[in-house]
C-alpha positions as a printed Julia matrix, in Angstrom:
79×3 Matrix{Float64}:
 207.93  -50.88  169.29
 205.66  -49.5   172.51
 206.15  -50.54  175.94
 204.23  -53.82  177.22
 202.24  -52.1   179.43
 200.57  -55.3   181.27
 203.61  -55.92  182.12
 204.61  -52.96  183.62
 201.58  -51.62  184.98
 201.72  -53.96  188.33
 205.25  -51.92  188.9
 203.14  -49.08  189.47
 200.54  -50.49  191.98
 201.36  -48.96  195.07
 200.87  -45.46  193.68
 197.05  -46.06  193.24
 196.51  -44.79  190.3
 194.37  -45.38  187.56
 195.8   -47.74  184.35
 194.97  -44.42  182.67
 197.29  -42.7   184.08
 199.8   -45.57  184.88
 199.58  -45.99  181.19
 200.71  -41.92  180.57
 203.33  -42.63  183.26
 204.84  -45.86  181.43
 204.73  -44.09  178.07
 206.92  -40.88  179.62
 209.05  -43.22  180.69
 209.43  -45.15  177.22
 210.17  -42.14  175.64
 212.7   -40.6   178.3
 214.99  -44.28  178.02
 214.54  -44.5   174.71
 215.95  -40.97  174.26
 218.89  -42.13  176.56
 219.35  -45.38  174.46
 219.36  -43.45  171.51
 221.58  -41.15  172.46
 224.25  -44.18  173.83
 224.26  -45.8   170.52
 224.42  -42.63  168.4
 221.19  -42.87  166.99
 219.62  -39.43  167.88
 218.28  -37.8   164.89
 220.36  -34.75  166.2
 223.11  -36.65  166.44
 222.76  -37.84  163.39
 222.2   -34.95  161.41
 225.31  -33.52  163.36
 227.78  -36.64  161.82
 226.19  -35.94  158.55
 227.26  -32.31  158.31
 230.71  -33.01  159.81
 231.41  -35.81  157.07
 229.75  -33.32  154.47
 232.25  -30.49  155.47
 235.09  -32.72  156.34
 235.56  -31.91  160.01
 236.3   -34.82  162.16
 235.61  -36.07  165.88
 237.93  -34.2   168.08
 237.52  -33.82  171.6
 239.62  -31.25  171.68
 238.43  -27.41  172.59
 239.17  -24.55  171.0
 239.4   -20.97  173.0
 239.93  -18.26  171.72
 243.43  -18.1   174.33
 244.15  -21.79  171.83
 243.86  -20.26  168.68
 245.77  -17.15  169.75
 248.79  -19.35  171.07
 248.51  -20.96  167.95
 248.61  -18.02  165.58
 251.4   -16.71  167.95
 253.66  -19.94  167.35
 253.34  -19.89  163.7
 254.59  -16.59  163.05
C-alpha cells in the first residue's frame, strides 16, 4: 500500500513545487514513517531476522549490558 498522493499533494502547496517532485517528496516520506512504524511494531526485517537468530540460539530479551568490568565481577564472585 502507496501513499494517496491527491491527497497529500495540497499539503505541499506552499512550497511551489512541481507534483513531480511533490510526488518524490511524499514517497520519502512514506518510506521514512513506514520505517518508523515498522520498527514500533517489530516488524523490521532486521529486527526480525535478529528474533529469529536469538530463538534459534536460545538467547533471550534482556536489557541488561554486559561489560567486560560485569563479567569480571562475575567470574570474581563465583570463585
Amino acid at each position: 500500500m502507496g501513499p494517496d498522493y491527491d491527497k497529500y499533494r495540497p499539503l505541499l502547496d506552499e512550497f511551489n513545487l512541481a507534483d513531480d517532485k511533490k510526488d518524490e517528496f511524499i514517497d520519502v516520506m512514506w518510506a521514512l514513517l513506514s520505517s518508523f512504524a515498522a520498527r514500533a511494531h517489530g516488524m523490521d526485517a532486521i529486527q526480525k531476522i535478529v528474533d529469529k537468530q536469538r530463538h534459534n540460539s536460545g538467547e533471550t530479551d534482556s536489557d541488561e549490558v554486559k561489560s567486560d568490568e560485569t563479567l569480571m565481577i562475575s567470574e570474581l564472585n563465583n570463585d
